[in-house]
N, CA, C and O atoms as a MOPAC input file, in Angstrom:
PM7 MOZYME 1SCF
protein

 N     60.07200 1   111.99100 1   120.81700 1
 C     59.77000 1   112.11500 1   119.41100 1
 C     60.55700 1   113.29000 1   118.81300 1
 O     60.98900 1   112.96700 1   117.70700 1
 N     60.92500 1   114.66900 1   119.19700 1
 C     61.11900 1   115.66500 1   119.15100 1
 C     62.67300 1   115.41800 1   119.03900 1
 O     63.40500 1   115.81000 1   118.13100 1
 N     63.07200 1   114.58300 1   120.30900 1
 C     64.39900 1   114.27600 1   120.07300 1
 C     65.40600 1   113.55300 1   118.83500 1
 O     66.55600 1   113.80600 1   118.47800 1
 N     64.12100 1   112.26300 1   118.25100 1
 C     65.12600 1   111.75500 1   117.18100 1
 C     64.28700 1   112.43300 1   115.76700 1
 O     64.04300 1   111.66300 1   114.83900 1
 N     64.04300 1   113.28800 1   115.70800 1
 C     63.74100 1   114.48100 1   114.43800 1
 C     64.83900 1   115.31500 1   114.19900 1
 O     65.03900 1   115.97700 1   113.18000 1
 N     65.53300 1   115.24500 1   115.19100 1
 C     66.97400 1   115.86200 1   115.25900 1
 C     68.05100 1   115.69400 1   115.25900 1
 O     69.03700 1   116.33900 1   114.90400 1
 N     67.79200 1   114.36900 1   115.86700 1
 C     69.32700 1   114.20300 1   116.43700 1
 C     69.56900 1   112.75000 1   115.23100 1
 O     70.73700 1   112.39600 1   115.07000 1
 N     68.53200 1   112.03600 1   114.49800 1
 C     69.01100 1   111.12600 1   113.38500 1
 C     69.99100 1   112.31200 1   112.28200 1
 O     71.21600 1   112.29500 1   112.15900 1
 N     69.04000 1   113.25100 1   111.60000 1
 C     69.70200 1   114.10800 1   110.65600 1
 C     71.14000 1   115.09000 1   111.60700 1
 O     72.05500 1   115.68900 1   111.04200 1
 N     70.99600 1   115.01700 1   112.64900 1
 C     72.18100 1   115.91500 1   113.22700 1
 C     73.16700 1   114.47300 1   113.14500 1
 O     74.26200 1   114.81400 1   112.70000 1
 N     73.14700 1   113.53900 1   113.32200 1
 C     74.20000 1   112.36400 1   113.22500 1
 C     74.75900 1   112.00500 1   111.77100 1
 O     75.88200 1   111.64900 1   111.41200 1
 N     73.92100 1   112.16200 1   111.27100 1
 C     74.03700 1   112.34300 1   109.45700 1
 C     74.95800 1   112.80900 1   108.97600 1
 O     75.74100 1   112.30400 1   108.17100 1
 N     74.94400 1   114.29700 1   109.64300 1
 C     75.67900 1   115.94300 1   109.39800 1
 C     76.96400 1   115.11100 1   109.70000 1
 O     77.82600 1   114.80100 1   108.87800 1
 N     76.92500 1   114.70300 1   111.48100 1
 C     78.74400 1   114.66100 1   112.23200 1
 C     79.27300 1   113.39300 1   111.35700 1
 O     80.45900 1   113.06400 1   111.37500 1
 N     78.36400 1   112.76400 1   110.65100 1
 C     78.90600 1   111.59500 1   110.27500 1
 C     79.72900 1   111.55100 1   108.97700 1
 O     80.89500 1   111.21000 1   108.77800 1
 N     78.79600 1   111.98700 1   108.17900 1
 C     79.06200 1   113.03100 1   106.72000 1
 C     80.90000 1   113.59500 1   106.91100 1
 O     81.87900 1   113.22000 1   106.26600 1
 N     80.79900 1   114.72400 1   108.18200 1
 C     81.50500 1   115.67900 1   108.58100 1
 C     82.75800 1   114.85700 1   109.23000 1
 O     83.60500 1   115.39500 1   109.94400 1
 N     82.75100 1   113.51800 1   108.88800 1
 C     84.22800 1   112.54200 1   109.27200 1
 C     84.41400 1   112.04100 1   108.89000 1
 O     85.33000 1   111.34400 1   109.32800 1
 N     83.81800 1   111.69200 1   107.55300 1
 C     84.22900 1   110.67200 1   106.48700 1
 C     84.94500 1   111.75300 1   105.41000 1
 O     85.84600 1   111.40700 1   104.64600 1
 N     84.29000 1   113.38200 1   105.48500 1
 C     85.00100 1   114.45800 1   104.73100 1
 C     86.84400 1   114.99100 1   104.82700 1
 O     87.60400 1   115.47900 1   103.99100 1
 N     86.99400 1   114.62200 1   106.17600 1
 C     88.50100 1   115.17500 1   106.75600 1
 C     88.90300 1   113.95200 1   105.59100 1
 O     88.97700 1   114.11400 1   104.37300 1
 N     89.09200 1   112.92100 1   106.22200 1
 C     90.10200 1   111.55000 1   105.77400 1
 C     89.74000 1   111.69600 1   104.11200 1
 O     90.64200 1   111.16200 1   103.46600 1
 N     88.88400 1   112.15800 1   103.40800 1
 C     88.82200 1   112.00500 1   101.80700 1
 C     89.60200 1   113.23900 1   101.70100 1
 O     90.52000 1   113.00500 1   100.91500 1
 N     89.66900 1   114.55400 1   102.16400 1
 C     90.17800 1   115.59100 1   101.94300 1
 C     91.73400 1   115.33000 1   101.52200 1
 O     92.37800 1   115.61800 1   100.51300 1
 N     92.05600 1   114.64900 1   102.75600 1
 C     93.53800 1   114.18100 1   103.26200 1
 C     94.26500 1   113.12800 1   101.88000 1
 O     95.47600 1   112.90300 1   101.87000 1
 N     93.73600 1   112.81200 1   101.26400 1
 C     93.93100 1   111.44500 1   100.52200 1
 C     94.53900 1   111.98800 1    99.41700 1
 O     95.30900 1   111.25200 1    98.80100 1
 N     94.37100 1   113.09400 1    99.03300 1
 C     95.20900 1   113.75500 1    97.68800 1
 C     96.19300 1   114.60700 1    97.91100 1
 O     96.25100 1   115.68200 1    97.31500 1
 N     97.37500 1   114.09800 1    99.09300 1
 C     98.71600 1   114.55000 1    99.33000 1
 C     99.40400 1   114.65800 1    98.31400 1
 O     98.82000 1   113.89700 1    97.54200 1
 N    100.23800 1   115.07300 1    97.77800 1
 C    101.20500 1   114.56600 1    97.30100 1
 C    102.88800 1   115.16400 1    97.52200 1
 O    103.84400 1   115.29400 1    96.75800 1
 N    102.64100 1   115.45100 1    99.07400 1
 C    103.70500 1   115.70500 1    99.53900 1
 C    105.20400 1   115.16700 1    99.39200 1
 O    106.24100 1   115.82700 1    99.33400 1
 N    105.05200 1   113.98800 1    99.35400 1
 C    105.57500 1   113.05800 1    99.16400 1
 C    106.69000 1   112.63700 1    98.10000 1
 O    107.63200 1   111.85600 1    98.23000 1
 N    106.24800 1   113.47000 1    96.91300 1
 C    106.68400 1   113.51100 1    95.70900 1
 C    107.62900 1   115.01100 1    95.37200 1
 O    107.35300 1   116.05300 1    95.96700 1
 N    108.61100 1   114.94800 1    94.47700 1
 C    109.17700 1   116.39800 1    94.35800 1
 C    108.77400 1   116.81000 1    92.99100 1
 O    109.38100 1   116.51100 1    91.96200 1
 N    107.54200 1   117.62400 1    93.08400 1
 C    106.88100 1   117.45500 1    91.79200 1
 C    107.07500 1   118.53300 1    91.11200 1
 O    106.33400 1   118.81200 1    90.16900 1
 N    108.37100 1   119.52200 1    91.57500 1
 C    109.04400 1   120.18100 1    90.79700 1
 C    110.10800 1   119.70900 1    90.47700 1
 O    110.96100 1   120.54700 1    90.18500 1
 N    110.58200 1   118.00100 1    90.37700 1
 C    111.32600 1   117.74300 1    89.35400 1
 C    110.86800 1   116.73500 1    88.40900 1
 O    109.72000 1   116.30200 1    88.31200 1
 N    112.05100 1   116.35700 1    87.61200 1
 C    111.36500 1   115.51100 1    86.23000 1
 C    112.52000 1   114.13100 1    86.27100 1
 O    113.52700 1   114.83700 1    86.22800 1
 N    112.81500 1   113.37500 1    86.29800 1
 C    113.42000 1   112.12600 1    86.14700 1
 C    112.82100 1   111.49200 1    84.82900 1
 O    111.81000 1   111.79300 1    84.19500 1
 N    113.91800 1   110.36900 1    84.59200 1
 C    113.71300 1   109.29500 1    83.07900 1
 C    113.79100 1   108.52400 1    83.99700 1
 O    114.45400 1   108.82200 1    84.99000 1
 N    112.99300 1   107.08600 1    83.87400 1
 C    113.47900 1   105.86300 1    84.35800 1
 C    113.00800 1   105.03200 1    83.15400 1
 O    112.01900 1   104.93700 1    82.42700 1
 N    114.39400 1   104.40300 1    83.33800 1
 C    114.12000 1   102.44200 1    82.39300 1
 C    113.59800 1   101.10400 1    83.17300 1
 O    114.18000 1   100.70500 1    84.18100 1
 N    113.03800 1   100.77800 1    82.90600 1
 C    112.83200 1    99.04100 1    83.27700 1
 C    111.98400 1    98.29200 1    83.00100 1
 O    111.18200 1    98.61800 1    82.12700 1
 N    111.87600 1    97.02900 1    83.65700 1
 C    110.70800 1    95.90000 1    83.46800 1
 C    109.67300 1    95.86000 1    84.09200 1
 O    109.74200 1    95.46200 1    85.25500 1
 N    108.20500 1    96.30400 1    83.46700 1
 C    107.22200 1    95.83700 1    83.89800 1
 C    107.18200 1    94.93300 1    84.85600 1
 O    107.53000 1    93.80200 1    84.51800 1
 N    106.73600 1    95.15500 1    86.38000 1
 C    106.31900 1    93.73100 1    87.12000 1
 C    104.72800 1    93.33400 1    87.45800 1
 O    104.15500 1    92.24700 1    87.52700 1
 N    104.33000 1    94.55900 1    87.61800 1
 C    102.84900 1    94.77900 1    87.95000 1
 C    102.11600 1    96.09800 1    87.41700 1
 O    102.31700 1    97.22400 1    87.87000 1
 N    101.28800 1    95.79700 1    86.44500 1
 C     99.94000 1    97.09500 1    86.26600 1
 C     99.31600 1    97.08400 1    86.86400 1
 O     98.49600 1    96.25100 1    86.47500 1
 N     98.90500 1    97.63400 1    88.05800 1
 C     97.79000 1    97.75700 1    88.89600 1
 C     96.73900 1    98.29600 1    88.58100 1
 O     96.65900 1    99.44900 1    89.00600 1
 N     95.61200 1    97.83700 1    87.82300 1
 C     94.35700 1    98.77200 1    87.72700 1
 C     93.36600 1    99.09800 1    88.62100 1
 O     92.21100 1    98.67300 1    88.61800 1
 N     93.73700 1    99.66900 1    89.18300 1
 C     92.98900 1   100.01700 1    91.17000 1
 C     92.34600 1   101.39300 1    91.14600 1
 O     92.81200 1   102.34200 1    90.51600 1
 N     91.33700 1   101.42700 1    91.81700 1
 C     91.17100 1   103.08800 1    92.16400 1
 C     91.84900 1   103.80300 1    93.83000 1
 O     92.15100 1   102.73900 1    94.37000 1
 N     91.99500 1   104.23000 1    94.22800 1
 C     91.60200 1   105.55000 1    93.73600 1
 C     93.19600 1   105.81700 1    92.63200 1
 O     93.13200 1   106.78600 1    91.87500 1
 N     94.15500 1   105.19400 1    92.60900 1
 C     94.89100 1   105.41600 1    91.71700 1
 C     95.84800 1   104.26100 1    91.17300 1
 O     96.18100 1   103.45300 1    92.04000 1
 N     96.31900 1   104.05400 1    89.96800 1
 C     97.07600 1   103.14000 1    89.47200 1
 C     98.44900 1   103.37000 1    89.92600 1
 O     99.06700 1   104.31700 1    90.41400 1
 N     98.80800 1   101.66500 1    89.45100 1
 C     99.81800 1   101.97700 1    89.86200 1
 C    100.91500 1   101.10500 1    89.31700 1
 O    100.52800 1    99.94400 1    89.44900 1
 N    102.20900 1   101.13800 1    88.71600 1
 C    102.89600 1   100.26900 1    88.04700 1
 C    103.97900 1    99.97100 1    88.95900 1
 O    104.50300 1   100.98000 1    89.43200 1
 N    104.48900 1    98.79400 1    89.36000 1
 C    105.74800 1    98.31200 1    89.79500 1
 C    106.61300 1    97.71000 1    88.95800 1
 O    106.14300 1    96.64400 1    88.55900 1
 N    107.71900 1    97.95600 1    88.51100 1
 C    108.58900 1    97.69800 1    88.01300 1
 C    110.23300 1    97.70100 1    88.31000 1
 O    110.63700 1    98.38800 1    89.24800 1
 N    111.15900 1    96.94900 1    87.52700 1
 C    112.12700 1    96.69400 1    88.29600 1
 C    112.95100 1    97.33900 1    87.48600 1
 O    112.70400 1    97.21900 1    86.28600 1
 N    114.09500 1    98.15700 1    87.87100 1
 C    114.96600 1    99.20400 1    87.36400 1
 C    116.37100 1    99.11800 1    87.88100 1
 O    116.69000 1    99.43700 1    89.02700 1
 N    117.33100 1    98.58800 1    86.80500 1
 C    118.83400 1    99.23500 1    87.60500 1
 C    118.92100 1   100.49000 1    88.20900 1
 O    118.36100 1   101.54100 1    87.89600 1
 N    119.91300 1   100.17300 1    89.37200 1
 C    120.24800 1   101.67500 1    89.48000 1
 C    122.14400 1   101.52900 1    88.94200 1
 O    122.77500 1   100.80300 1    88.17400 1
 N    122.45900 1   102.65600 1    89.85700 1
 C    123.52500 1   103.08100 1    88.77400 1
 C    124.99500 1   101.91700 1    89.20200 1
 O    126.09200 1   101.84700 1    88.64900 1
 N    124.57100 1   101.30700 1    90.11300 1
 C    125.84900 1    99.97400 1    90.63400 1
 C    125.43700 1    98.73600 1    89.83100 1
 O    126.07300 1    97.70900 1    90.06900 1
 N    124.40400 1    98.68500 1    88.85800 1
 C    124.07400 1    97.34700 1    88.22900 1
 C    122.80000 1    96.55900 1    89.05900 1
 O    122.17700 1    95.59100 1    88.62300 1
 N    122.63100 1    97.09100 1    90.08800 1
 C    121.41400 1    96.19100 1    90.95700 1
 C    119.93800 1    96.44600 1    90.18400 1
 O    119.38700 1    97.41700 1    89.66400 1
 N    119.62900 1    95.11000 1    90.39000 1
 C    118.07200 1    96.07200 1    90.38700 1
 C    117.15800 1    96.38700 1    91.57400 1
 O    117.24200 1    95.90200 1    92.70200 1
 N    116.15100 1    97.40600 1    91.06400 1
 C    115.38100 1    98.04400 1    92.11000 1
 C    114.01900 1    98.27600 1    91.93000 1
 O    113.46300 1    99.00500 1    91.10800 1
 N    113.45700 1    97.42100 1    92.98000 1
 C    111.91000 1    97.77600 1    93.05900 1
 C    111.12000 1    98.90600 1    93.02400 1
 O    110.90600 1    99.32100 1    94.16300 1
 N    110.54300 1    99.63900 1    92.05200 1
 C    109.95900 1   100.70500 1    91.68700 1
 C    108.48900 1   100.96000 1    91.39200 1
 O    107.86300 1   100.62800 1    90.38500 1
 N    107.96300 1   101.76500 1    92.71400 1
 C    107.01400 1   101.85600 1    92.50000 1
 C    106.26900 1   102.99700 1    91.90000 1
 O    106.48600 1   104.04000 1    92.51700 1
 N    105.17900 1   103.17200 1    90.54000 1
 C    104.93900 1   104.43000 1    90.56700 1
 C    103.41600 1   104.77600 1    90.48200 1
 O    102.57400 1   104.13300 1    89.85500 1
 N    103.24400 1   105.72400 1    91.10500 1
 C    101.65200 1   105.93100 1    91.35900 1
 C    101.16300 1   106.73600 1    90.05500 1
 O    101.88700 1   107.43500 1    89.34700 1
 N     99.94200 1   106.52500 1    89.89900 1
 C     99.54400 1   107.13900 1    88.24200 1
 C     98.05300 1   107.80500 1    88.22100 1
 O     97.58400 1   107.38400 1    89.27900 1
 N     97.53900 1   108.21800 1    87.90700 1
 C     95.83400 1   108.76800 1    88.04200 1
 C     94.48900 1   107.98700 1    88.14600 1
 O     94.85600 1   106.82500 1    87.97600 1
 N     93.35400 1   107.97000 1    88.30000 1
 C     92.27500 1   107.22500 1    88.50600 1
 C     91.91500 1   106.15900 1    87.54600 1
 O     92.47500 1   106.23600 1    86.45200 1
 N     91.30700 1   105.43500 1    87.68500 1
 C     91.41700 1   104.34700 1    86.71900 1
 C     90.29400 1   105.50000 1    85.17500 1
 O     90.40000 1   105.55200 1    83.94900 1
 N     89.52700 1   106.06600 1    86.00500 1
 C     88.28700 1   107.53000 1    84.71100 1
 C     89.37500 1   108.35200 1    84.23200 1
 O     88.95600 1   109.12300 1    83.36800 1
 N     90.75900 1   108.50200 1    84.48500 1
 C     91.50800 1   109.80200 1    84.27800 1
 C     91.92400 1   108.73200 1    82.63800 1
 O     91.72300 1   108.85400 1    81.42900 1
 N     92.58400 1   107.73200 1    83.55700 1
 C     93.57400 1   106.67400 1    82.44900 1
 C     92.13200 1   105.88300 1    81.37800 1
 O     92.50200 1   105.27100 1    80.37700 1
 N     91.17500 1   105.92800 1    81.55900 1
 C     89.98000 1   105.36700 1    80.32800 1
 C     90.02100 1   106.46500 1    79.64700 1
 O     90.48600 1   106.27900 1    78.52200 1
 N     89.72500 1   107.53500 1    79.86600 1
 C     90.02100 1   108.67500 1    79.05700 1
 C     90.42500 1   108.84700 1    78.26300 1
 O     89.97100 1   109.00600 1    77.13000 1
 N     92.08800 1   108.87200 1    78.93400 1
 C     93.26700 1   108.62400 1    77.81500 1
 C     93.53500 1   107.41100 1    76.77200 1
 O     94.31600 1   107.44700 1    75.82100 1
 N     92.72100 1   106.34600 1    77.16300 1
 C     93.00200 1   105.50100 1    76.48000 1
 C     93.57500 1   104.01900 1    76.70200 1
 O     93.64100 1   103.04000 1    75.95900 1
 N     93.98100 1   104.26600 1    78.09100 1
 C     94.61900 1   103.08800 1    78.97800 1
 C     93.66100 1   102.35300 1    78.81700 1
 O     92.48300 1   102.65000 1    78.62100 1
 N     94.36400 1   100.93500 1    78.93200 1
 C     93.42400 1   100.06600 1    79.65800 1
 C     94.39800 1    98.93800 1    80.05400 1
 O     95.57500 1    98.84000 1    79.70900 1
 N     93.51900 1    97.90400 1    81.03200 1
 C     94.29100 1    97.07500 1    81.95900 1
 C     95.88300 1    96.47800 1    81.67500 1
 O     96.87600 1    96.49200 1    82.40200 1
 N     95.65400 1    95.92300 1    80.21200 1
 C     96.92900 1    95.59700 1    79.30600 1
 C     97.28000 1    96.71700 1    78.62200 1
 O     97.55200 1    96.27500 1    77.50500 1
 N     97.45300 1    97.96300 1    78.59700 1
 C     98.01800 1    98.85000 1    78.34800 1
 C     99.46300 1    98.70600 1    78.68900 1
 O    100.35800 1    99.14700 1    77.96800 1
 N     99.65200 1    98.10900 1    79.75200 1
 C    101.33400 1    97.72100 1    80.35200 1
 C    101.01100 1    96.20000 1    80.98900 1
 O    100.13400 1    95.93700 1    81.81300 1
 N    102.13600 1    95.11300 1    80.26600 1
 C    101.96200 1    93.87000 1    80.60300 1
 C    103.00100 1    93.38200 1    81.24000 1
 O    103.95400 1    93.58600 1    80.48800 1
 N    103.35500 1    92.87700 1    82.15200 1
 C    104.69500 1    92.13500 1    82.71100 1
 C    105.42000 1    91.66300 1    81.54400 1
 O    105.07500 1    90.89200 1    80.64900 1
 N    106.76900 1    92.45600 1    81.80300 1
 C    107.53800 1    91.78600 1    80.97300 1
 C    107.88100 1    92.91400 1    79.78200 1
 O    108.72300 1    92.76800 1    78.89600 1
 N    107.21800 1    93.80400 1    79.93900 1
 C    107.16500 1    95.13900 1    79.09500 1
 C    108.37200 1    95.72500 1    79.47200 1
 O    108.55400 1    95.92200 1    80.67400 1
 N    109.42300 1    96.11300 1    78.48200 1
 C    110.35800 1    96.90200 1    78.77800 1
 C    109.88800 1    98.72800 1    78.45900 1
 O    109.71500 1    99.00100 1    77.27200 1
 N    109.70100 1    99.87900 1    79.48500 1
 C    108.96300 1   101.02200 1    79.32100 1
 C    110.35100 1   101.52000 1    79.38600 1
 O    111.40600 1   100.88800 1    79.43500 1
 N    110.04200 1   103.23700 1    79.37200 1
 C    110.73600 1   104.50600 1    79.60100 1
 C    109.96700 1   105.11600 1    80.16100 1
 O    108.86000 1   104.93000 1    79.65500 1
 N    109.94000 1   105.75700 1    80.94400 1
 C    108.81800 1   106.47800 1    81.17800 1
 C    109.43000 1   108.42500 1    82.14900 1
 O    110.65400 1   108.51500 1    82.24300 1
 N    108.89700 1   109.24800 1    82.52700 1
 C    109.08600 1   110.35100 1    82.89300 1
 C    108.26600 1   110.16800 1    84.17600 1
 O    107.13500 1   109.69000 1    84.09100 1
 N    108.99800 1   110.67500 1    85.86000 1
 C    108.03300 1   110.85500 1    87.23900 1
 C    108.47100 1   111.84300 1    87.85800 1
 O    109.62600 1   112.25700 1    87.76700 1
 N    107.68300 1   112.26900 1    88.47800 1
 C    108.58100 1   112.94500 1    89.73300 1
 C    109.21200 1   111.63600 1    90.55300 1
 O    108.98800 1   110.42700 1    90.59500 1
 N    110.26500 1   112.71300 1    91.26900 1
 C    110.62200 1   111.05700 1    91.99400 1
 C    109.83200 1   111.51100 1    93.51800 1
 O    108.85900 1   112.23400 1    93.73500 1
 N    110.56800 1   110.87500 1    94.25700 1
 C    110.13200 1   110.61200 1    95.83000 1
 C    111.55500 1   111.84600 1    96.41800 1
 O    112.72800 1   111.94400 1    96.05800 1
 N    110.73900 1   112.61000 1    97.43300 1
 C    111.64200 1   113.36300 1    98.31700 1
 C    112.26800 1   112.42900 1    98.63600 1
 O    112.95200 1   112.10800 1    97.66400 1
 N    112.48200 1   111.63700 1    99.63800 1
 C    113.14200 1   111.05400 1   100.54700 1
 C    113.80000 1   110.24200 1    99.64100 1
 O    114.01200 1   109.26300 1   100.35700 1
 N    114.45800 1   109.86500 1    98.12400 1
 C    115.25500 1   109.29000 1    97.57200 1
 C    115.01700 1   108.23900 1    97.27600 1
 O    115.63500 1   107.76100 1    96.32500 1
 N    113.80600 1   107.27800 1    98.12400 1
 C    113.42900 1   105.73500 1    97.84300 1
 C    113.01900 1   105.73900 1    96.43900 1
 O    112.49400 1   106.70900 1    95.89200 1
 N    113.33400 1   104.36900 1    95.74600 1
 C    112.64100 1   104.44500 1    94.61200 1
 C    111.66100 1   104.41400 1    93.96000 1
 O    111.17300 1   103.28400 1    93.97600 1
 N    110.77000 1   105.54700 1    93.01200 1
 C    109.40400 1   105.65400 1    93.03100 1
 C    109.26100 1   106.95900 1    92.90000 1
 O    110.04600 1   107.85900 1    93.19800 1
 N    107.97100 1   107.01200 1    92.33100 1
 C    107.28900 1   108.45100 1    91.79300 1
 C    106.17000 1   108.43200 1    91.97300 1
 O    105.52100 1   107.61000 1    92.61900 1
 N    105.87800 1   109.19600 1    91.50600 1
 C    104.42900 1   109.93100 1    90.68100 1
 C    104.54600 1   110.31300 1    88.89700 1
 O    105.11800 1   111.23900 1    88.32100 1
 N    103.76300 1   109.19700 1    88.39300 1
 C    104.12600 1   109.18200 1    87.14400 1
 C    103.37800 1   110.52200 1    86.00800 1
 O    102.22200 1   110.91400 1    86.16700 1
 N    104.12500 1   110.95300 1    85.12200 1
 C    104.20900 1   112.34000 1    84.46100 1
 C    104.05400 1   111.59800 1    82.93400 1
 O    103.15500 1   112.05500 1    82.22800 1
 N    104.86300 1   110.49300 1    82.38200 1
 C    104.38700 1   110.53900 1    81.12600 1
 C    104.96500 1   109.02600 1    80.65100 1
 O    105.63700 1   108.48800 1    81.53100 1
 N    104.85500 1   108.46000 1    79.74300 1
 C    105.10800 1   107.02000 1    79.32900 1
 C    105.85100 1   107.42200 1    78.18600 1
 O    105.23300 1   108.06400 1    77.33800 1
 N    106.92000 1   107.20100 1    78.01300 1
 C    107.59700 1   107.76500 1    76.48700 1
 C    108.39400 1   106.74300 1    75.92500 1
 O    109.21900 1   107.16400 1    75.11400 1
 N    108.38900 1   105.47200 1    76.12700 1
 C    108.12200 1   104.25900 1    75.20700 1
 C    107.51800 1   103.20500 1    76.00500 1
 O    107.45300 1   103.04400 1    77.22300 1
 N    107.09300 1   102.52800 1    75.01900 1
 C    106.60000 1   101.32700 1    75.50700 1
 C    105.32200 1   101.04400 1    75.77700 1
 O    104.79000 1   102.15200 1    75.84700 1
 N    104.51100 1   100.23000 1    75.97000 1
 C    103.21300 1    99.87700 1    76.53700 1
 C    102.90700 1    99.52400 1    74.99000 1
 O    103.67700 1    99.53700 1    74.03000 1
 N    101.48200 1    99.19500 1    75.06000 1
 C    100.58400 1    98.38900 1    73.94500 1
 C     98.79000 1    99.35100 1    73.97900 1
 O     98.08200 1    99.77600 1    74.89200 1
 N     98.69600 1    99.33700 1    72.70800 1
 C     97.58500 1   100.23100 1    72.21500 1
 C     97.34200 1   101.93100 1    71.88500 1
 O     98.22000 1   102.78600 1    71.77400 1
 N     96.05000 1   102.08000 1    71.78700 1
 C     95.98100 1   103.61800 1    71.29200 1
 C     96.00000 1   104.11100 1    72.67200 1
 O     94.96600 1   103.91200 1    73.30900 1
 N     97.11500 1   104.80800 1    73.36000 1
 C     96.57100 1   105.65900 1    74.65900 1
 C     97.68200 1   106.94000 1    74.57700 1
 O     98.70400 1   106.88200 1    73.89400 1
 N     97.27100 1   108.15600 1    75.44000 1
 C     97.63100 1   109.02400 1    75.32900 1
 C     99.17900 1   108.89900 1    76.27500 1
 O     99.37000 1   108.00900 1    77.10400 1
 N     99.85500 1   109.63000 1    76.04900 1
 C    101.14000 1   109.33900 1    77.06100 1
 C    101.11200 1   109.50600 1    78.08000 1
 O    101.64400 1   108.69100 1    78.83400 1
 N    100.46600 1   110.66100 1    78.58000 1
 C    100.45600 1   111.49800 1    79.54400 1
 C    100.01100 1   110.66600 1    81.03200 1
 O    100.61100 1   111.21700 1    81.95400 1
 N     99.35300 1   109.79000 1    81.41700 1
 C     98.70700 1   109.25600 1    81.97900 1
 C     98.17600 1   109.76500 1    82.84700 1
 O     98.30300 1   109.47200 1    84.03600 1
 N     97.31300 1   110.83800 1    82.25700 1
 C     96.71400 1   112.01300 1    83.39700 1
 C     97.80000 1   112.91700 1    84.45500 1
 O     97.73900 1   113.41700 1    85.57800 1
 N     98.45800 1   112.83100 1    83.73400 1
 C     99.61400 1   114.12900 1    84.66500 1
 C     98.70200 1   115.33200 1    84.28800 1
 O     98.07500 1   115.70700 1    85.27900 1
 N     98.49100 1   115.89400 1    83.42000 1
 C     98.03000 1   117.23500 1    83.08300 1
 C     96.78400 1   117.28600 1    84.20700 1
 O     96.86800 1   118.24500 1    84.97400 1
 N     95.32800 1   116.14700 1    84.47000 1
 C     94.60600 1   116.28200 1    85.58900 1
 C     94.93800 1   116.14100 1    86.54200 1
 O     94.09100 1   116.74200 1    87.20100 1
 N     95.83600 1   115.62600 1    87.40500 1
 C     97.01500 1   115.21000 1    88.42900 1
 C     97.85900 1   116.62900 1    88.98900 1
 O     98.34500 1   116.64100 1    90.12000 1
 N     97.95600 1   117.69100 1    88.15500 1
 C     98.45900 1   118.67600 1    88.32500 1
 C     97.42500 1   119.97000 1    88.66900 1
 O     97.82800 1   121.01200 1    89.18800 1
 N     96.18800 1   119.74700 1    88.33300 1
 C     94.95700 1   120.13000 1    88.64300 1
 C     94.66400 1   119.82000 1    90.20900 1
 O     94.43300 1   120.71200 1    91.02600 1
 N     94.69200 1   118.82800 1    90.43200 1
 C     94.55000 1   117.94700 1    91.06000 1
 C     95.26700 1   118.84500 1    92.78000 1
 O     94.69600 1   119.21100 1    93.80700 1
 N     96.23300 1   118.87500 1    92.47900 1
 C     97.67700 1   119.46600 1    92.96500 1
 C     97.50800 1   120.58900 1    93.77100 1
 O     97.68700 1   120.88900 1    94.95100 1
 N     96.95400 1   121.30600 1    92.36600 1
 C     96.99400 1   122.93500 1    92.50000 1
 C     95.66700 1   123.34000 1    93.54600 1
 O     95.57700 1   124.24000 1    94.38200 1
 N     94.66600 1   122.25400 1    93.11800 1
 C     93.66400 1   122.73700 1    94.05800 1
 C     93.78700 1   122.15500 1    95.71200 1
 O     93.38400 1   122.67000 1    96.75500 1
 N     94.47600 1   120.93900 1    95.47800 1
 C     95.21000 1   120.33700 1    97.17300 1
 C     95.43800 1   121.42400 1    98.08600 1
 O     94.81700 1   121.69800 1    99.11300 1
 N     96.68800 1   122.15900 1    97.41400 1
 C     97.89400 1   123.28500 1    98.06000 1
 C     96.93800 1   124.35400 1    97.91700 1
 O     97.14500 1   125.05200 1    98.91000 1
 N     95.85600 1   124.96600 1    97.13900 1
 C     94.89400 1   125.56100 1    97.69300 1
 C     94.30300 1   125.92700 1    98.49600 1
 O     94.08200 1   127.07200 1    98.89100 1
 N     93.75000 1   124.28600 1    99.06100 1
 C     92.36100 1   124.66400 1   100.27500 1
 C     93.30900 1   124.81000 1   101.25400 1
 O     93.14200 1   125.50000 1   102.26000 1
 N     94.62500 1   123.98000 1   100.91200 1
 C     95.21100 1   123.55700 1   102.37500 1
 C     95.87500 1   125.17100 1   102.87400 1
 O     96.48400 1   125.15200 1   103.94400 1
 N     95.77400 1   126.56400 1   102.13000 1
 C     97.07200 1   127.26600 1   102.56500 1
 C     96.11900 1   128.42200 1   103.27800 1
 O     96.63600 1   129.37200 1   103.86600 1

């Protein structure tokens, strides 16, 4: 009796205490060179309205005339209601501009910073970069 008075709530704790690492881990953004700024042009292929973050694919020349599959990651679906997004905020077929960090490793793709033409309705540009950078600061925080 003595034993599971303890050891249910002590399993609780270790259990709690391993689902915490892997959520910790999830707001990298190593990945990204988010001390720079890029323009990209192209076509809407996919708005992803997903949590834990959005995400737009779109197709973009690069500088030989090809096009290129581009993916860019964007803030919580609560960051982007906020602002004003919503699902059709960006529709296939949408020609955007938009501002990202790009990707260290050169592949194509970001972390998106701001929408500066294009899309449909009242929403803010930003698409939660300003909480995203919050976001960031407290990451490189716990982690140092």
């Amino acid at each position: 009796m003595t034993f599971s008075k303890y050891f249910v709530p002590g399993a609780a704790i270790a259990i709690a205490a391993a689902i915490a690492v892997p959520a910790s881990a999830h707001h990298s953004y190593a990945m990204f060179a988010t001390d720079k700024h890029i323009s990209v042009e192209g076509t809407v292929k996919q708005f992803m309205w997903t949590n834990p973050h959005s995400w737009i694919r779109m197709e973009v020349m690069d500088k030989t005339g090809k096009q290129q599959d581009w993916n860019v990651e964007m803030g919580s679906l609560t960051i982007l209601v906020n602002l004003g997004w919503t699902p059709k905020t960006l529709l296939p077929g949408d020609k955007i501009k938009m501002t990202l960090h790009p990707m260290k490793s050169g592949l194509p793709g970001g972390d998106f910073v701001s929408l500066d033409s294009g899309g449909h309705g009242n929403y803010k540009n930003d698409g939660g970069s300003q909480n995203r950078q919050k976001e960031r600061a407290a990451h490189r925080a716990a982690n140092s």
